[in-house]
C-alpha angles and dihedrals in degrees: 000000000000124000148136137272130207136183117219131214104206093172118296106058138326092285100066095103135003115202121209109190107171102184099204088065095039081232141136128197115198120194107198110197095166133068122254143152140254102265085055088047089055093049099048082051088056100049101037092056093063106093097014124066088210127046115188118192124220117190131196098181129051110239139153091276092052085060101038092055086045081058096054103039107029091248144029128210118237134186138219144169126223135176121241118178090331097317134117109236128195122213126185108217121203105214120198128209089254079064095254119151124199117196117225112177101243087243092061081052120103136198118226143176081263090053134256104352131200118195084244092049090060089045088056100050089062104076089016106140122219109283104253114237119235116264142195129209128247133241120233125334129328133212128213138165114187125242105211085185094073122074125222119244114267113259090359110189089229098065123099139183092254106038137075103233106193142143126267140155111245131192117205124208110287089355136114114252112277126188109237147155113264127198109213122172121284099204084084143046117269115266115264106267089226094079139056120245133203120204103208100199152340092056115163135195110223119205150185129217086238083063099263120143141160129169129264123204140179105201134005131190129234113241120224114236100252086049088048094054094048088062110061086236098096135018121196109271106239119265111255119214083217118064113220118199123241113256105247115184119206119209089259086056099019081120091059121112118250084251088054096039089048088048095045097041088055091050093048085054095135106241117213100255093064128102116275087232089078102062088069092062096039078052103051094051113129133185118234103275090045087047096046087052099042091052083044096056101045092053086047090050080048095054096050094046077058094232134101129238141205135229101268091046090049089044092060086040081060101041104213127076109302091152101065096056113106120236096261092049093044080053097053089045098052085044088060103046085054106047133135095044124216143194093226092040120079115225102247095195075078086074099066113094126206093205103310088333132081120257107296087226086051088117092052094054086043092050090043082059097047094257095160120228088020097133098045115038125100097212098075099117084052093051092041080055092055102044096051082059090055099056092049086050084044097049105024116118121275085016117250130210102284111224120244113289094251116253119251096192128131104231095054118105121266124239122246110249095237090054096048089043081055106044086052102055090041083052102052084036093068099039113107117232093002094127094228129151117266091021093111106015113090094203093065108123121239128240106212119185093201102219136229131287094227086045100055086043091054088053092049088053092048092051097042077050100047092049093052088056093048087058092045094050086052097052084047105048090029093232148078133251108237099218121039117237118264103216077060093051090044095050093052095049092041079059100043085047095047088041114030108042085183088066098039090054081063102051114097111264089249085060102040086049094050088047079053101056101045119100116233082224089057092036084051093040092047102054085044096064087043094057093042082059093043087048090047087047102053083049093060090056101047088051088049082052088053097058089037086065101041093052088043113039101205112230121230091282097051087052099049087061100062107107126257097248101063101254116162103238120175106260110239107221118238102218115060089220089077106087103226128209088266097052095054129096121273090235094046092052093050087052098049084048094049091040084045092048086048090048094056091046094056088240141125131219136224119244086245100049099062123098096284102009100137111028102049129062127262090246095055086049094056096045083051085052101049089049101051081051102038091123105066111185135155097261099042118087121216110248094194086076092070090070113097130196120232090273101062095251121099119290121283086254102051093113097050089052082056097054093044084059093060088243128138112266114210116214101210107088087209083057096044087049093057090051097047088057097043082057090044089052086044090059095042092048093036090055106025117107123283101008121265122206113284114239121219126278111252099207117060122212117280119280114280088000093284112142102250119230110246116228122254110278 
């Protein structure tokens, strides 16, 4: 394909940019080796779509742009040079939103109808969600009251796989009524259309760049009648003389229509001449969203009684007619209890048994909920296995790591025969009340898969780590944890089974059967996750230590006591004046954490969401703010400033805290904005890792020192 190639000079030299057209394809390929902004992004894009009808971005340098494409896109693409015997080579990198970056060689590239591809970049736009639109939030409550006549635009930019997207006609605060779309949760049922709803707070605009828009919330509140009609949304429906009942759908009708279920419900009215055992099952009936919870709620009380259930049992957990559903109807239904699926959520329709196998229609409900490979993998009794141990690790008390969802794909390797026989009578060996064989007999003999060398030595590794950061996370915190962790204890016994048969000839024969039974892969990949959260732990403290010391500077004797080999230690102040982490209160300490964990993510937090938020009153928060801020230097952000109100802006008391800081409080709101950012942008930079420099503070102390009064808010 032929084309042309030019160098740009952008403002420090000819190598800022280098443009590929190539005319046959209508396409443009721009590598951008040097920084710039947003604004410049937008009019490169400009200029550079004027003869192409696709642009494709290649970046050398990681800036703001780079992550806010990976953002909508789900990737970015991203360029480098290396030297290879002498000669410059070129390589193409695929960056994710998490800031990964895979390396293909520019000759293994390929340029497609969607644009320049890596192999990783194909990989990518499988599982890639739909990109999220800005959004705004709104100021003050919003009512709405759906109109179930109106249909939602087709492939709206606004739907997602989680949320109800409907029309409704919403009235803002001090507006006329609009009809909008409106984004309400997805984890319930949609309110009934015959009421008027308020949504209290944390309501967001959401917006394209063509000028669509439509509104997203996360609660909403039911309105009262009087307050309805008060609203012009909803007027009383006129009193019949007649009373109508109220359509009712059982599972075996849940697909008929409200006219058919009004009509069948009045003919199944019981006379007085039938049989008494009839009023339990006219009693029983449910309609669809009763039915899909109900069925939800007995497999989760089965998972957490660790045990798995069938149809009929499930059926009498119930309480109405499962029995009589067809299988296309019991496979809907499961699709629907399940849905939406999850990564972090366990698919509870794994939990239903046919006999000791899955349901033989298992691959139909997993391909209803977008499982791939469902329909055609072989390994569905062994999926249906793991994920039944990860709803009683889900739902265990108190829950335990779930192991990995197992993986249908093709191209995974495919366990021996002897080692899938054996993981699956250890592990009905190990299920309470599940009525197998060798559950209860302690002369059943024990099938035992002896692990790997290199697998028993990467546990040992993993525990001899895991105990280093322990001690590292009590010299840290200062403190002990009462109870030792049980993936650690776990661990340690699956190793002393597996490596010392003296010891394993001791153990009770429960325990002998359950070390049976564990994997070295989930023993390995258990006492991972639990050192990512130890290492994300101990990062959390040495960031609080951070803070300590720069609130309280420590004095020559404090200093002299930190210890030779670097360790970060927790300076004691010298002067009892200075409150110190112990002295403070428990609830205080648990906030400055939570404002300090926001901080290094960059992020900000609602009011309510705070500990404590929404239990205890403005005027106790602020207290707690101002204490956690009560040593106000130069080089110490206000974390305070990282709490948001429900509309997005600082709290109503902002200026107040403030006050109670003895800094000066601007009266413009424009001016106090500005401040409330800068402080924002003082707490991201102070915690982020690592630091970034610390811009100055926009709003000085009060004048001679006096704390100043804060206007009326």
């Amino acid at each position: 394909m032929r084309g042309t190639v030019q160098t740009r000079n952008l403002g420090t030299g000819p190598g800022d940019a280098v443009d590929v057209h190539l005319p046959d394809s209508r396409r443009r390929l721009r590598f951008q080796l040097a920084s710039l902004d947003h604004r410049a992004w937008r009019r490169a894009v400009d200029e550079l779509a004027g003869d192409a009808d696709d642009l494709d971005w290649v970046f050398g340098p990681d800036t703001p742009v780079t992550r806010d494409l990976a953002g909508r896109h789900g990737f970015c693409l991203r360029v480098r040079s290396e030297t290879v015997g002498g000669e410059r080579r070129v390589h193409i990198g695929a960056e994710t939103q998490d800031r990964q970056i895979q390396w293909t060689p520019l000759d293994e590239c390929v340029l497609t109808p969607n644009g320049l591809s890596t192999p990783d970049v194909e990989t990518i736009r499988l599982p890639l969600p739909r990109p999220k639109p800005p959004s705004f939030p709104i100021l003050g409550s919003l009512l709405f009251a759906l109109v179930p006549e109106a249909e939602v635009p087709i492939s709206s930019p606004f739907a997602a796989d989680d949320r109800h997207l409907v029309v409704a006609d919403v009235r803002p605060t001090d507006s006329p009524i609009v009809r909008a779309l409106l984004s309400l949760p997805g984890d319930t049922d949609l309110p009934p259309v015959e009421h008027v709803y308020r949504i209290p707070d944390s309501a967001r605009m959401l917006v394209t760049e063509d000028g669509g828009w439509a509104i997203r919330a996360n609660r909403y509140l039911r309105l009262d009648a009087h307050e309805a009609q008060r609203t012009g949304l909803w007027t009383p429906a006129p009193v019949s003389d007649t009373p109508t009942a109220a359509p009712v759908l059982s599972p075996r009708n849940a697909t008929t229509t409200p006219q058919q279920g009004a009509e069948s419900q009045t003919q199944a009215q019981p006379s007085a001449h039938q049989d008494d055992a009839a009023q339990p099952q006219a009693s029983t009936a449910l309609n669809r969203s009763d039915l899909i919870m109900a069925v939800r709620e007995a497999l989760m009380q089965c998972a957490c009684e660790a045990t798995t259930t069938t149809w009929p049992q499930l059926a009498q957990a119930v309480g109405c007619e499962l029995d009589d559903l067809s299988q296309h109807e019991r496979r809907d239904l499961l699709v629907e209890v399940d849905t939406p699926l999850w990564g972090n959520v366990p698919v509870l329709s794994a939990l239903i048994r046919q006999g000791r196998h899955p349901l033989p229609y298992l691959d139909q409900v997993l391909a209803g909920l977008g499982v791939g490979f469902a329909q055609s993998s072989p390994w569905i009794p062994e999926w249906a296995s793991v994920e039944a141990e990860r709803a009683f690790a889900a739902y265990s008390r108190p829950p335990r790591a779930m192991p990995p969802r197992l993986d249908l794909s093709p191209t995974r390797k495919q366990p021996s025969r002897s080692q899938a026989d054996g993981q699956a009578v250890t592990k009905q060996s190990t299920r309470r009340g599940s009525g197998t064989v060798g559950s209860g007999s302690s002369k059943a003999p024990i099938r035992v898969i002896p692990p790997s060398e290199s697998t028993m030595a990467r546990v040992q590794t993993l525990i001899d780590e895991y105990r280093e950061l322990r001690a590292r996370l009590t010299q840290l915190a200062g403190k002990k944890k009462k109870v030792e962790n049980k993936v650690l204890l776990d661990a340690e016994a699956w190793l002393s089974f597996h490596g010392r048969p003296a010891l394993a000839q001791a153990m009770p024969q429960q325990q002998r059967t359950r070390l049976a039974s564990l994997a070295g892969n989930h023993v390995t990949h258990l006492l991972e996750v639990q050192i990512k959260l130890l290492r994300r732990t101990i990062k959390e403290e040495e960031i609080l230590i951070k803070y300590e010391r720069r609130r309280n500077p420590p004095n020559e004797e404090s200093l002299s006591a930190v210890p030779a080999t670097g360790a970060p230690v927790t300076p004691v102040p010298a002067t009892s004046s200075t409150p110190s982490k112990t002295s403070a209160s428990k609830a205080e300490e648990r906030l400055r954490r939570q404002l300090v964990r926001t901080a290094s993510l960059g992020e900000t937090i609602p009011l309510l969401d705070l500990e404590g938020g929404r239990t205890l009153p403005d005027d106790t928060l602020r207290r707690m703010l101002t204490a956690i801020d009560r040593s106000v230097s130069p080089d110490v952000p206000l974390l305070s400033a990282l709490v948001t109100a429900p509309d997005g802006g600082p709290v109503l008391f902002f200026r107040r805290l403030l006050s109670d800081l003895g800094l000066a409080v601007p009266h413009s709101n424009e001016v106090l904005l500005m401040v409330w950012r800068r402080e924002q942008e003082r707490a991201h930079a102070t915690y982020a890792d690592p630091p970034r420099p610390l811009p100055p503070r926009l709003v000085p102390m009060a004048q001679g020192g006096q704390r100043a009064e804060a206007p009326p808010t």
